[in-house]
C-alpha positions as CSV (number, residue, x, y, z in Angstrom):
1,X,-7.4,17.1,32.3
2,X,-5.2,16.8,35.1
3,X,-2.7,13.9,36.4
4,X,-4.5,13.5,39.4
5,X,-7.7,12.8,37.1
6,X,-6.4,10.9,34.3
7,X,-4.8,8.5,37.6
8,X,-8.5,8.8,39.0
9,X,-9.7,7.4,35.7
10,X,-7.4,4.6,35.6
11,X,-8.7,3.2,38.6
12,X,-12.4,3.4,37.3
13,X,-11.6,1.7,34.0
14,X,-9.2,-1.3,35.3
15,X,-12.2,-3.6,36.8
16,X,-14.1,-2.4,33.6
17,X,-11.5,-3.2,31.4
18,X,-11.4,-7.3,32.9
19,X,-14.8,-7.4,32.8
20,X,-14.5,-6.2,29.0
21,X,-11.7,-9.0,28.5
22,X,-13.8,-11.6,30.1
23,X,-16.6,-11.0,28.4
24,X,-14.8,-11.0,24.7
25,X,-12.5,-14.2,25.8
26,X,-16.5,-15.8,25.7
27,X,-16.0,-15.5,21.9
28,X,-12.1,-15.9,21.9
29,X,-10.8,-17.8,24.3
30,X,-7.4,-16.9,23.7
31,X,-7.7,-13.0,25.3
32,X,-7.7,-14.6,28.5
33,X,-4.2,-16.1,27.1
34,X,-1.4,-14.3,29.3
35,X,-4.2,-12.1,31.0
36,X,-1.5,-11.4,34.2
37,X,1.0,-9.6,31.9
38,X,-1.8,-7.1,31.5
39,X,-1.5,-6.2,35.6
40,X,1.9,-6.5,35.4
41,X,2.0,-9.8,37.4
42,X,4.9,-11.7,36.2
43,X,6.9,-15.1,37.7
44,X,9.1,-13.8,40.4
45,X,12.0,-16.6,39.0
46,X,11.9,-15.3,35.6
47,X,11.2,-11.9,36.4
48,X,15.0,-11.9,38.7
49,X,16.3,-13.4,35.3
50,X,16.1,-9.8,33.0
51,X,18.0,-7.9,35.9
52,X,21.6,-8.2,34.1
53,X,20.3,-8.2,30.2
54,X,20.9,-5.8,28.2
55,X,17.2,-5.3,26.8
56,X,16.5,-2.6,24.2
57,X,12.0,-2.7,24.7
58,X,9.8,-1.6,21.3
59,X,5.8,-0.9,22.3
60,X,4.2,-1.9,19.1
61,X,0.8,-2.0,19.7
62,X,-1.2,-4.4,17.0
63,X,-0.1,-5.8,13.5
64,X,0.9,-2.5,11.9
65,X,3.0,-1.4,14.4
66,X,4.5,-4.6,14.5
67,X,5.4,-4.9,10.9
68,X,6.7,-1.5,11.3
69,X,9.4,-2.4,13.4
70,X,10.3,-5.9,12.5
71,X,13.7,-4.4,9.8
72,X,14.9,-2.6,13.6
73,X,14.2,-6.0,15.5
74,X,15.9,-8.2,13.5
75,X,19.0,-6.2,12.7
76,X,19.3,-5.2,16.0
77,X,19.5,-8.6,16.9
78,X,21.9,-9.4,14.4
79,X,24.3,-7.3,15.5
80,X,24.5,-7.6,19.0
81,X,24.8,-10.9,20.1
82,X,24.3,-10.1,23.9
83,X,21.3,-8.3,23.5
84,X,17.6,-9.1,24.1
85,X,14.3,-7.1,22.7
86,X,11.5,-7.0,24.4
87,X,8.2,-6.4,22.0
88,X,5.2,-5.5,23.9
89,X,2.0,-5.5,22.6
90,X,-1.8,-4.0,23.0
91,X,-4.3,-6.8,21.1
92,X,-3.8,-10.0,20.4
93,X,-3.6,-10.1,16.5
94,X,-0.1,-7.5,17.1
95,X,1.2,-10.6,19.5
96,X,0.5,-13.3,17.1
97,X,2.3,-11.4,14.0
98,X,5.5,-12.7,13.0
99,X,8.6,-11.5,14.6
100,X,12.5,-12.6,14.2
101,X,12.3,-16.1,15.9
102,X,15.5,-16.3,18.0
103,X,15.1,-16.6,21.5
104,X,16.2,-13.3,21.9
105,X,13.5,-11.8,21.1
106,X,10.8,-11.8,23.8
107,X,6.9,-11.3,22.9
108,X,4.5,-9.7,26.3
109,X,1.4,-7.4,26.5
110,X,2.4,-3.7,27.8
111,X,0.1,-3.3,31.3
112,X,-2.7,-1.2,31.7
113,X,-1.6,2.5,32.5
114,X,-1.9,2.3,36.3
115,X,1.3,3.5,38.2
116,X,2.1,0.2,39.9
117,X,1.6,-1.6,36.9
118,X,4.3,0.2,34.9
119,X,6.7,0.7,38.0
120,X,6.8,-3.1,37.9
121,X,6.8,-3.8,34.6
122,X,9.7,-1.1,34.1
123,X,11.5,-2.9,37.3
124,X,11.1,-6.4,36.2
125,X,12.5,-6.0,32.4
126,X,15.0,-3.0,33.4
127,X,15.4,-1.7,29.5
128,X,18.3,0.6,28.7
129,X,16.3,2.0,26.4
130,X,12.5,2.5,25.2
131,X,11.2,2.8,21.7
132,X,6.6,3.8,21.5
133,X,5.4,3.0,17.9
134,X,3.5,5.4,15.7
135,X,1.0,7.8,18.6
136,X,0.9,5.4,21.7
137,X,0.6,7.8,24.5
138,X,0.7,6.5,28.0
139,X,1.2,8.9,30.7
140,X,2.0,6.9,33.5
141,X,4.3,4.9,31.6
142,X,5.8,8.0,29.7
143,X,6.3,9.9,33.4
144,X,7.5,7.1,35.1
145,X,9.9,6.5,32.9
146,X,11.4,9.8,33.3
147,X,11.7,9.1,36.7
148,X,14.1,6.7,36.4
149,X,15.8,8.3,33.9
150,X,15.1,5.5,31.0
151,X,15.7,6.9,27.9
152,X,11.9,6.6,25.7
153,X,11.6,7.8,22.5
154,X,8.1,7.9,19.9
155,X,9.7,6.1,16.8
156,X,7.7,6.6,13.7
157,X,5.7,8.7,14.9
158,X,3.0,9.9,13.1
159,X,0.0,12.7,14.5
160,X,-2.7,13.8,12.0
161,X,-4.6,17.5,11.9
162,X,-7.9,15.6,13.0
163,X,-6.1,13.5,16.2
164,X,-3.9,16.8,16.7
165,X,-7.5,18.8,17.4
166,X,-8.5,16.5,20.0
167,X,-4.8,16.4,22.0
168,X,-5.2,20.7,22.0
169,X,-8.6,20.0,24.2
170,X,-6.3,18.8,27.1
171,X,-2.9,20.7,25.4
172,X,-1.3,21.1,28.9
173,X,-1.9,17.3,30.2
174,X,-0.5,16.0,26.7
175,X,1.9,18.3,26.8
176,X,3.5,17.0,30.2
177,X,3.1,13.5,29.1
178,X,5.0,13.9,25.9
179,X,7.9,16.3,27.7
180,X,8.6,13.3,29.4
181,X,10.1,11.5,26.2
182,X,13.9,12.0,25.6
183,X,12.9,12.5,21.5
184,X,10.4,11.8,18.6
185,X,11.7,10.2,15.2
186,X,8.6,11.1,13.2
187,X,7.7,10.2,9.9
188,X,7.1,13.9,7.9
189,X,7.1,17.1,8.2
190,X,3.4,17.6,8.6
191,X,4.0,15.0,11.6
192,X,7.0,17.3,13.1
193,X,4.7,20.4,12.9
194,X,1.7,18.6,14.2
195,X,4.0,17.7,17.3
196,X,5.5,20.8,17.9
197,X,2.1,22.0,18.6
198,X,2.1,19.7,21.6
199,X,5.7,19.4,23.2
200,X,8.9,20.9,23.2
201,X,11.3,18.0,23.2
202,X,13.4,17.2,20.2
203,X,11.5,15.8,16.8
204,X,13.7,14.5,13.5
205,X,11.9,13.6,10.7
206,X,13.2,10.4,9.8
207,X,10.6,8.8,7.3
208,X,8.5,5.0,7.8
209,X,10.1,2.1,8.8
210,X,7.9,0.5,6.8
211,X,9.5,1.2,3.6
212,X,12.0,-1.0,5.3
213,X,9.9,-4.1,5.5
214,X,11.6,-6.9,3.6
215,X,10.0,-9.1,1.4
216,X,9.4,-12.5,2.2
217,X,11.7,-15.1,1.4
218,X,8.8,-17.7,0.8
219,X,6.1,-15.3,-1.0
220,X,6.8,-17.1,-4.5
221,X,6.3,-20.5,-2.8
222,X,3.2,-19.0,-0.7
223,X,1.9,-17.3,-3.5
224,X,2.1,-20.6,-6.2
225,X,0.7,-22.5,-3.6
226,X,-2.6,-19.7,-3.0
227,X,-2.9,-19.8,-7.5
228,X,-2.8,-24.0,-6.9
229,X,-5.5,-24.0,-4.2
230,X,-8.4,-21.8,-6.3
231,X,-7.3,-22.1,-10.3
232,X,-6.3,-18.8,-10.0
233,X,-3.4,-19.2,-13.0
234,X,-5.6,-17.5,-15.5
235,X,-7.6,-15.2,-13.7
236,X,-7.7,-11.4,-13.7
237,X,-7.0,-10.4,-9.3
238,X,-8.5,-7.8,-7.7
239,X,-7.8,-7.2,-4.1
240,X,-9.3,-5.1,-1.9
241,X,-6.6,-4.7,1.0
242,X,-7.5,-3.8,4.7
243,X,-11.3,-2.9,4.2
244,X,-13.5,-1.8,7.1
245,X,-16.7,-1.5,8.2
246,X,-19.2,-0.4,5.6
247,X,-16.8,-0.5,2.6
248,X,-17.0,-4.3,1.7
249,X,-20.4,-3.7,0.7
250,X,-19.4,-1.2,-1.6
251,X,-16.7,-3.0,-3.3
252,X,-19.2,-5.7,-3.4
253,X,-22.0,-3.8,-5.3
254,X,-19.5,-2.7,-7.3
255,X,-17.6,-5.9,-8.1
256,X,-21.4,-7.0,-9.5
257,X,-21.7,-4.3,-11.4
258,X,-18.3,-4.8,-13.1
259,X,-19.3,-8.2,-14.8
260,X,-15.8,-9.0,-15.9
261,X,-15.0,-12.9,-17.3
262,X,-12.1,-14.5,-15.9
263,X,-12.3,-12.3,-12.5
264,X,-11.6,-13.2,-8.8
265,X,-11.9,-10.5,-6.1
266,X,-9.9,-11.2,-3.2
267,X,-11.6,-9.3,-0.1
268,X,-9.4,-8.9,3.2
269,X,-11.0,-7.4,5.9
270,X,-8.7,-4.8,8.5
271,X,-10.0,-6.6,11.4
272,X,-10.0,-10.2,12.2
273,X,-13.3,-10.1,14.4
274,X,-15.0,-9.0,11.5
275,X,-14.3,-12.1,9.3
276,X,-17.4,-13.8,10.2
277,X,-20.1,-10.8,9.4
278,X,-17.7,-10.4,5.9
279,X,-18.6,-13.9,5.1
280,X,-22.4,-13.6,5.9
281,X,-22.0,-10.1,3.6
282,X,-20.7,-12.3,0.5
283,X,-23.1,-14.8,1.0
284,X,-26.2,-12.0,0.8
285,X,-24.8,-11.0,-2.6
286,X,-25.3,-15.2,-3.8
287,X,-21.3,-14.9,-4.8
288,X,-19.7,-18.4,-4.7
289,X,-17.0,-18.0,-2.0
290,X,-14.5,-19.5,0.0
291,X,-12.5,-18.6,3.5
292,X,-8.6,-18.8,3.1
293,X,-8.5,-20.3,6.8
294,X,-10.8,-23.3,5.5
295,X,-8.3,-25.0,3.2
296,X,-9.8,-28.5,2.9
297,X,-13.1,-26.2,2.0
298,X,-12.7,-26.8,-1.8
299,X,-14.4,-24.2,-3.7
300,X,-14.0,-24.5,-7.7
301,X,-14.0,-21.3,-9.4
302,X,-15.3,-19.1,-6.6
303,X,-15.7,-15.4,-7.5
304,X,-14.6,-14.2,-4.3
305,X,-11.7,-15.5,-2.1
306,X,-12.4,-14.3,1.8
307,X,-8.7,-13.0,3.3
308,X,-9.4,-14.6,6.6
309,X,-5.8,-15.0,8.0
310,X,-3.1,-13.3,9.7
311,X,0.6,-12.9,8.1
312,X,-0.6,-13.2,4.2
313,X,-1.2,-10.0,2.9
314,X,1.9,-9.6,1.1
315,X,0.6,-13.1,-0.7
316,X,-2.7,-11.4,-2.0
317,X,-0.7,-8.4,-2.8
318,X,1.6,-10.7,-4.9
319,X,-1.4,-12.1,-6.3
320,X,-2.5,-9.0,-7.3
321,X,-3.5,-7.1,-10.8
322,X,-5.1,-4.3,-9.2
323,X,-5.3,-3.0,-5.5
324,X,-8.3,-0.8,-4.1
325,X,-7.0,0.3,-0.7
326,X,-9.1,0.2,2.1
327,X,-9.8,2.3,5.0
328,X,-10.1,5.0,1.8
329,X,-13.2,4.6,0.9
330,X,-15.1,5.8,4.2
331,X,-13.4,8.1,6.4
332,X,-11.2,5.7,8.0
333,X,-7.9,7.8,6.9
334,X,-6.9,5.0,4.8
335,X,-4.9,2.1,5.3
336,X,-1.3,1.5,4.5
337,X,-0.5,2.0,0.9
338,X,4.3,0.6,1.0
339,X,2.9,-3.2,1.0
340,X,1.2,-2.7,-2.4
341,X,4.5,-0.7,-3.4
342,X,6.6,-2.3,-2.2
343,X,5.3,-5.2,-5.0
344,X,5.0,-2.5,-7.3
345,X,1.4,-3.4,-8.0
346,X,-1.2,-0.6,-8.9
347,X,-2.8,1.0,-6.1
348,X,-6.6,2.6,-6.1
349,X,-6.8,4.8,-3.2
350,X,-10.4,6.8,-2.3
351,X,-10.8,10.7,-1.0
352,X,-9.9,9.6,2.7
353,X,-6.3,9.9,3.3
354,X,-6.0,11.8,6.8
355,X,-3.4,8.6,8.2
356,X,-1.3,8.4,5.4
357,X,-1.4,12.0,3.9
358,X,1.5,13.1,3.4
359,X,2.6,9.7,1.2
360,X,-0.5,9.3,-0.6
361,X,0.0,13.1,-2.1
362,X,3.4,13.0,-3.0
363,X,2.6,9.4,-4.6
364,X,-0.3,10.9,-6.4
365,X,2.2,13.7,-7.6
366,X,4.6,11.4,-8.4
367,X,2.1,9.5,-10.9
368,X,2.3,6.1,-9.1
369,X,-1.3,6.3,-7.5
370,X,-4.6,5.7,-9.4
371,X,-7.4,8.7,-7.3
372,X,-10.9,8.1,-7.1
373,X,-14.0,9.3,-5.3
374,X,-16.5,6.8,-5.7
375,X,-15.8,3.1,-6.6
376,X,-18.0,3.9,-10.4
377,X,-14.7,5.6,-11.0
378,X,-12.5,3.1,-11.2
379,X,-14.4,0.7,-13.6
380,X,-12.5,1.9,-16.8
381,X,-9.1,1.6,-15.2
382,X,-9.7,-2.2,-14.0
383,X,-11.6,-2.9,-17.3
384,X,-7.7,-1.4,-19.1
385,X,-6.0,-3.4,-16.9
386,X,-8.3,-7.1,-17.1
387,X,-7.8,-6.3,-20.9
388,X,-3.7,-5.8,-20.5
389,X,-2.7,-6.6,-17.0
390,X,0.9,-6.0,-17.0
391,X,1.1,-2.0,-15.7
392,X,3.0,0.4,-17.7
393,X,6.7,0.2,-17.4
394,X,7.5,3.8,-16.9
395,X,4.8,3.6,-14.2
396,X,6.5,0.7,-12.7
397,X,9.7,2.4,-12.2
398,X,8.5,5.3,-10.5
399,X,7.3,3.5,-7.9
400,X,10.4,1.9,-7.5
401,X,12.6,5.5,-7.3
402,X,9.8,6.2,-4.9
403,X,10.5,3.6,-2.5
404,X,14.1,3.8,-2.7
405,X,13.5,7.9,-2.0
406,X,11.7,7.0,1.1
407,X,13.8,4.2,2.8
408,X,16.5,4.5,5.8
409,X,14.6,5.3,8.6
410,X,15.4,2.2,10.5
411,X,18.8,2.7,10.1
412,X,18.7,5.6,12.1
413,X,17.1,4.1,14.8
414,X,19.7,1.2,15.1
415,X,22.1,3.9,15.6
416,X,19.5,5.6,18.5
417,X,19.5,1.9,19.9
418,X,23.4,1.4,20.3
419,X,23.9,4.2,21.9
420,X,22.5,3.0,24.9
421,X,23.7,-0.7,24.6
């Protein structure tokens, strides 16, 4: 592929991609919410007001990006009180996550990749510098930026074998894109080597931000309130975190099968437009059930609690005797396994592992992660730990060395930042 192409394609897919926005704000009304910002169309008054901030801009595209860099948001504006950051976003759930709440700290979608649009959304914010979460590539954005000289950067970045196959089918167009960066701060080595198959401009291994992520200050109020609402003082928890498609059925079948007294499984679903078919899923196997986002819908004693909100996880982590990860079970390249650590709760993670490789193994290594290949395997280990739920204290604290191993990374991009502030 070509630039000339890749521009050619642009064009094709912009009245495709409103018609696409229009047709899914039919069902959600708030995609249409802030639709201009998408084209780059922004209030000329307000615009003329960024031209003499200093604004440091992070591209985090949905709710895991977000999280990733909230530690760098919020100490970044905690140290510098004359400074603004400007999160953009790709979806809807990643602008609705929680952020630092000071004014400061300004919330917009990043355009589609046409050239005018990112000429005018890089000349109506004027960042001194540019931070692109985890593998967000945009070309037009990436090479106009170089243009004018703005400093961008890939912040924990992460590239695995199977994406890395498909960038080497158009290795000379990726290539030029990613040339244009001034640097990557990548999360492992695997990562680094996986890049430097791609471009040729500076990549430190840095580690997650994620390991970063603070605790809540309200989870023990949040998660009292969550034990008040079902009965859940005396129960044994299971969560599964982050499923997708195809897997809840699984954990279903083999919550059935598992017949344990005393036992509520807590199912929360990657996806927020998938809440609804979830619900109809529990429902076809005749559990009693209620939806977290329908609070005045008292259910007593329900086997299955439905994890239909935004912003709680770390609540049904809390809650939490035992963890089955999602996104591991089918080939989804699992799902994020530092919130579940970072709570030190036991962590079931399946045969996929292709996103989060390089942790998982050295985790597995380390003794802190419980492997299976099908969901039969795990039915001693949760039947151990309904019959003594409090997890081995040796166990305990290796996951804790582990976390404390793997944290700093946003430290070093708050340095990065203040360079250019």
């Amino acid at each position: 592929m070509s630039l000339f192409l890749y521009r050619i394609f642009v064009v094709i897919f912009l009245p495709l991609a409103l018609l696409r926005l229009i047709y899914r704000s039919l069902f959600n009304k708030a995609l249409l919410c802030h639709w201009q910002e998408r084209f780059a169309c922004y209030n000329n008054k307000a615009a003329r007001g960024w031209q003499n901030k200093k604004v440091v801009w992070i591209h985090a595209v949905s709710v895991g990006e977000t999280n990733a860099v909230k530690p760098l948001v919020d100490t970044i504006i905690k140290e510098n009180d004359d400074v603004y950051v400007l999160v953009t976003h790709g979806t809807l759930t990643g602008r609705h996550t929680f952020l630092n709440d000071s004014k400061r700290v300004i919330r917009k979608f990043l355009p589609y990749d046409a050239p005018w649009a990112m000429k005018n959304f890089l000349n109506t914010f004027s960042p001194k510098v540019g931070m692109v979460v985890e593998t967000e590539i945009w070309p037009s954005l990436f090479i106009e930026s170089k243009k004018r000289k703005l400093p961008l950067f890939l912040i924990n970045g992460r590239l695995s074998n199977k994406s890395l196959k498909k960038y080497l089918l158009v290795k000379s167009f990726t290539q030029q894109v990613l040339d244009c960066l001034e640097g990557l701060y990548v999360q492992t080595e695997e990562n680094k080597n996986n890049f430097l198959q791609l471009t040729n401009q500076p990549i430190q291994v840095i580690g997650n931000t994620k390991f970063d992520f603070p605790i809540p200050a309200d989870l023990p109020q949040s998660t009292l309130s969550l034990k008040t609402t079902y009965g859940l003082t005396n129960k044994f928890i299971v969560l599964a975190a982050s499923t997708r498609d195809g897997e809840e059925e699984k954990i279903l079948q083999f919550y059935k099968n598992l017949k344990l007294a005393n036992t509520v499984l807590i199912l929360v679903p990657r996806h927020p437009q998938r809440f609804n078919q979830v619900a109809s899923l529990i429902k076809k196997f005749n559990f009693s059930y209620a939806r977290k986002s329908l609070n005045k819908d008292k259910v007593k004693n329900p086997a299955v609690i439905l994890g239909d909100t935004m912003g709680e996880m770390h609540t049904y982590y809390n809650l939490a005797h035992f963890v089955i990860l999602g996104g591991s079970i089918n080939n989804y390249g699992s799902q994020n396994p530092i919130e579940g650590l970072s709570l030190n709760k036991p962590l079931a993670i399946g045969q996929s592992i292709f996103n989060f490789k390089s942790i998982i193994e050295e985790g597995t290594k380390a003794g802190i992660f419980y492997r299976f290949s099908k969901l039969d395997d795990l039915t001693a280990i949760i039947k151990k730990f309904h019959a003594k739920p409090n997890d081995d204290k040796k166990v305990k604290q290796l996951r804790k060395r582990f976390l404390e191993k793997h944290r700093g990374a946003t430290k070093i991009l708050i340095q990065l930042a203040n360079r250019y502030l």
